[in-house]
ZANU-168029 format. One record per residue: x, y, z of N, C-alpha, C in turn. Coordinates in steps of 0.02 Angstrom, whole numbers, padded with zeros to 5 digits, always signed. Example, Ala and Ser with C-alpha at 12.3 -4.5 7.8 and 13.67 -1.06 7.14 Angstrom:
BEGIN
+00660-00284+00390+00615-00225+00390+00660-00165+00390
+00642-00112+00354+00684-00053+00357+00645+00002+00394
This chain:
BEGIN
+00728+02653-00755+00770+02604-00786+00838+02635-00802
+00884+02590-00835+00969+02603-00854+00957+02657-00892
+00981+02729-00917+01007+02763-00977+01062+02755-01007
+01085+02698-00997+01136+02657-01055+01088+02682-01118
+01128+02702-01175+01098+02684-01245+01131+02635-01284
+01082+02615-01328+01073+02553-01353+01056+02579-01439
+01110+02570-01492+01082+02584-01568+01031+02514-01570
+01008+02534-01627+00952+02507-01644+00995+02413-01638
+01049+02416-01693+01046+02330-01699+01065+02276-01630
+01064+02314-01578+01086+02286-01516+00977+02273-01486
+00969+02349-01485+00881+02349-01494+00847+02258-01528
+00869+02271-01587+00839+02228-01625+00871+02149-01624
+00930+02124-01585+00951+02062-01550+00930+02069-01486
+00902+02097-01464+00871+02074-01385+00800+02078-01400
+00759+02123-01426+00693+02119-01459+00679+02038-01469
+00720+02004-01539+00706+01984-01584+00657+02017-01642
+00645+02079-01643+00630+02116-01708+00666+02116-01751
+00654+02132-01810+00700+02173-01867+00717+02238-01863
+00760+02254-01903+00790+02339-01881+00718+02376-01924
+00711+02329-01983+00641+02356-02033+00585+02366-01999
+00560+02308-01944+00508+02314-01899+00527+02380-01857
+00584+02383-01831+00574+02440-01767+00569+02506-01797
+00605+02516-01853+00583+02554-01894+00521+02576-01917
+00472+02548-01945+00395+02522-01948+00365+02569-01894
+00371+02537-01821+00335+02540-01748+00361+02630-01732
+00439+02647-01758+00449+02726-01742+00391+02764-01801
+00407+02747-01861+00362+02784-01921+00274+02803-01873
+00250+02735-01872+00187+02737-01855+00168+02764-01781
+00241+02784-01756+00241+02830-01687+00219+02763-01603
+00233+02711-01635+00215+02669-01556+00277+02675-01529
+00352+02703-01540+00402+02692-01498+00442+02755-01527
+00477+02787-01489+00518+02836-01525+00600+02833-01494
+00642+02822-01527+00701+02824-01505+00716+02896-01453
+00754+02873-01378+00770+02905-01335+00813+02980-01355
+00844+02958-01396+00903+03002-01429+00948+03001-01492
+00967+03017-01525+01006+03003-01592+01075+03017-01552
+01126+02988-01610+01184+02997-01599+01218+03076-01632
+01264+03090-01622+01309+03138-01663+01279+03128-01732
+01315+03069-01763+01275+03054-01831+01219+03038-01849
+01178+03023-01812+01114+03046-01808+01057+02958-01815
+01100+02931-01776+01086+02873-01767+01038+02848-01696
+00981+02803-01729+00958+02801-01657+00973+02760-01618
+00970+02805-01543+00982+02751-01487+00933+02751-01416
+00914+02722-01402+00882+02670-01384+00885+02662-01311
+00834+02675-01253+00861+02630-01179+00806+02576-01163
+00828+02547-01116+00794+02498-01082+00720+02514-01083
+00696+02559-01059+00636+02602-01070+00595+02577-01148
+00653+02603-01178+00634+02597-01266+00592+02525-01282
+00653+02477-01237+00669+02410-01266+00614+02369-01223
+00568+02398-01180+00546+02354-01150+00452+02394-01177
+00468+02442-01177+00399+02466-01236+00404+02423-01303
+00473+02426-01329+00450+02364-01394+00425+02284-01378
+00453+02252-01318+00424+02214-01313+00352+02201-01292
+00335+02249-01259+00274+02262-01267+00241+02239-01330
+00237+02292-01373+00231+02288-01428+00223+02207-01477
+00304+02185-01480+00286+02101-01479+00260+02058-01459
+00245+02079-01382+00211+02019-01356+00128+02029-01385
+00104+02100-01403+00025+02101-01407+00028+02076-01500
+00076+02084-01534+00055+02066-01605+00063+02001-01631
+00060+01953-01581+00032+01899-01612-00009+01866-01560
-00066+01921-01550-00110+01907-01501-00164+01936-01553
-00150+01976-01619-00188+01990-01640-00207+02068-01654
-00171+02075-01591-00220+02182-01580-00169+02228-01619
-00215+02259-01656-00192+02330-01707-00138+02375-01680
-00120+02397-01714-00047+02463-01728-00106+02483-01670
-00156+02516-01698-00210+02570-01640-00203+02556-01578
-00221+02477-01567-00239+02449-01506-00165+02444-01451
-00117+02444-01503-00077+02455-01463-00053+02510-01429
-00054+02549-01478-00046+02642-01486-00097+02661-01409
-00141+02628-01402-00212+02634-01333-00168+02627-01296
-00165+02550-01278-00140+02525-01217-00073+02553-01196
-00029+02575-01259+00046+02614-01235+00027+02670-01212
-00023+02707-01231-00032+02765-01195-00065+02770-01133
-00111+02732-01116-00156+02734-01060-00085+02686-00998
-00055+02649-01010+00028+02601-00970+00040+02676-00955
+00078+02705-01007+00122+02774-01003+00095+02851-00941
+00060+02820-00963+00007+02889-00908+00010+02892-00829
-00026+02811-00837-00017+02777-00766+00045+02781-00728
+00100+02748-00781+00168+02767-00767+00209+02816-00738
+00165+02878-00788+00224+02924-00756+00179+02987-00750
+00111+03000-00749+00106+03051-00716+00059+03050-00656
+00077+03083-00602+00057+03064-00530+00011+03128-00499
+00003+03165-00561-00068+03218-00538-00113+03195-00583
-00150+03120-00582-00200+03086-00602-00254+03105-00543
-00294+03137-00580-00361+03104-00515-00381+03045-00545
-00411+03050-00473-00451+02983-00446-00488+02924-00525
-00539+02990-00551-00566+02968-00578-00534+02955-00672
-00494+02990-00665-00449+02951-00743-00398+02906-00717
-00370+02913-00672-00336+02841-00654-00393+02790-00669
-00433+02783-00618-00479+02722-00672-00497+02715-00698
-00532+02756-00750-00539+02750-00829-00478+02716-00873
-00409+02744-00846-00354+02718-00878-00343+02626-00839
-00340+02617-00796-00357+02544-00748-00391+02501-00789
-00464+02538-00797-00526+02513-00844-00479+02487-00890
-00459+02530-00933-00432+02518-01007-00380+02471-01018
-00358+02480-00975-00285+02414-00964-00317+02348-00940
-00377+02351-00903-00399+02308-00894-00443+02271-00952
-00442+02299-00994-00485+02280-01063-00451+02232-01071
-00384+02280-01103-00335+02259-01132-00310+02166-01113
-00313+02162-01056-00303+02095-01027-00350+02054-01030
-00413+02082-01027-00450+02017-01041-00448+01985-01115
-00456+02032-01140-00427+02025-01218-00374+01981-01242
-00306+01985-01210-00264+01935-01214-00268+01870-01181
-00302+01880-01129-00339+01812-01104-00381+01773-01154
-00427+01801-01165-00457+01756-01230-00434+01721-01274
-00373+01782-01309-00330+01758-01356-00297+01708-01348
-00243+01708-01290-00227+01662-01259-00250+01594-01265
-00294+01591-01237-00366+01526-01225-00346+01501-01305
-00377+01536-01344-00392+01536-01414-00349+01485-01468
-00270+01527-01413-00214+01497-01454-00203+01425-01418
-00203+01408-01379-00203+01346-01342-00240+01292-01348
-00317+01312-01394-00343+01264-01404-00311+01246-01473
-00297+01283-01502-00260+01284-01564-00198+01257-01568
-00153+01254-01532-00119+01202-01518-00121+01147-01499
-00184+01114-01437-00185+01054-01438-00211+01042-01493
-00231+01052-01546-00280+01050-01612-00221+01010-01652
-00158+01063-01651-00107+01044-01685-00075+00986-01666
-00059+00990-01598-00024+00926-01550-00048+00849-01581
-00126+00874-01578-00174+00814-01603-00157+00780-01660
-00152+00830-01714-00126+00798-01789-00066+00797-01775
-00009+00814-01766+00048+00772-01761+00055+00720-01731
+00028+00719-01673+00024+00645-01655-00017+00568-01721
-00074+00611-01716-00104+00552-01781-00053+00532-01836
-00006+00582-01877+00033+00587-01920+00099+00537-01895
+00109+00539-01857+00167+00490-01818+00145+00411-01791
+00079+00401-01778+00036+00338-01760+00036+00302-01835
+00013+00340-01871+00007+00328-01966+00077+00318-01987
+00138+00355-01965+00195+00336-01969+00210+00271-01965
+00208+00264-01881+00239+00224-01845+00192+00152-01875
+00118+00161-01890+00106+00095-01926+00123+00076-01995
+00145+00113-02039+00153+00109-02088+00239+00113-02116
+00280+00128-02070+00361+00099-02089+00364+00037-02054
+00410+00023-02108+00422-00052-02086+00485-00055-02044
+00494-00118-02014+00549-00108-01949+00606-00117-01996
+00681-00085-01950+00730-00092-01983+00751-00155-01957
+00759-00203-02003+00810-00269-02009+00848-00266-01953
+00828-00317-01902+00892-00337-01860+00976-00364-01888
+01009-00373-01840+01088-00374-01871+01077-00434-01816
């Protein structure tokens, strides 16, 4: 990817995180800034910014700081080191493959949960719509 750097509040308008959240995700070690500045500011590449989204897309799917901390490491491995044998490459495959069915479910989960919602707003607007009265013709 680009090695453009990126400080954090540029990070945190393309995220949609908070600077407090990305902060958070460095403390607890799921992302670590590429490099500091002179003043000792962090910055950030594409790399960075697309591991945080990561990150966003699995936490409101549900899965733990841990679970994520897993799956970034077992992505990362796959990624970038290429004296994998055979047999931990798929163990790591395996594990990513967890990982997806997992959000599949979730997925599912959330969708029924929305037509759930769809459902009562609609009722709420039927109950509306019978219960205002029409506005006065002119």
């Amino acid at each position: 990817m680009d090695d453009k750097h990126m400080q954090i509040g540029e990070v945190a308008a393309r995220t949609e995180l908070s600077l407090r959240t990305i902060r958070h995700y460095e403390e607890t070690g799921l992302v670590t800034p590429s490099a500091r500045s002179r003043g000792g500011f962090r910055l950030y590449t594409e790399t960075d910014v697309a591991r945080l989204m990561v990150i966003r897309r699995m936490k409101p799917l549900g899965f733990t700081l841990e679970q994520m901390r897993d799956l970034l490491d077992a992505t990362d491995r796959l990624d970038g080191e290429s004296h994998l044998d055979a047999a931990e490459r798929e163990t790591l495959v395996g594990r990513v493959r967890e990982y997806e069915r997992a959000a599949t479910e979730q997925v599912d989960k959330l969708r029924v949960q929305l037509a759930r919602a769809e459902d009562f707003a609609a009722t709420l607007r039927t109950r509306l719509d019978r219960n205002t009265p029409a506005a006065p013709q002119q």
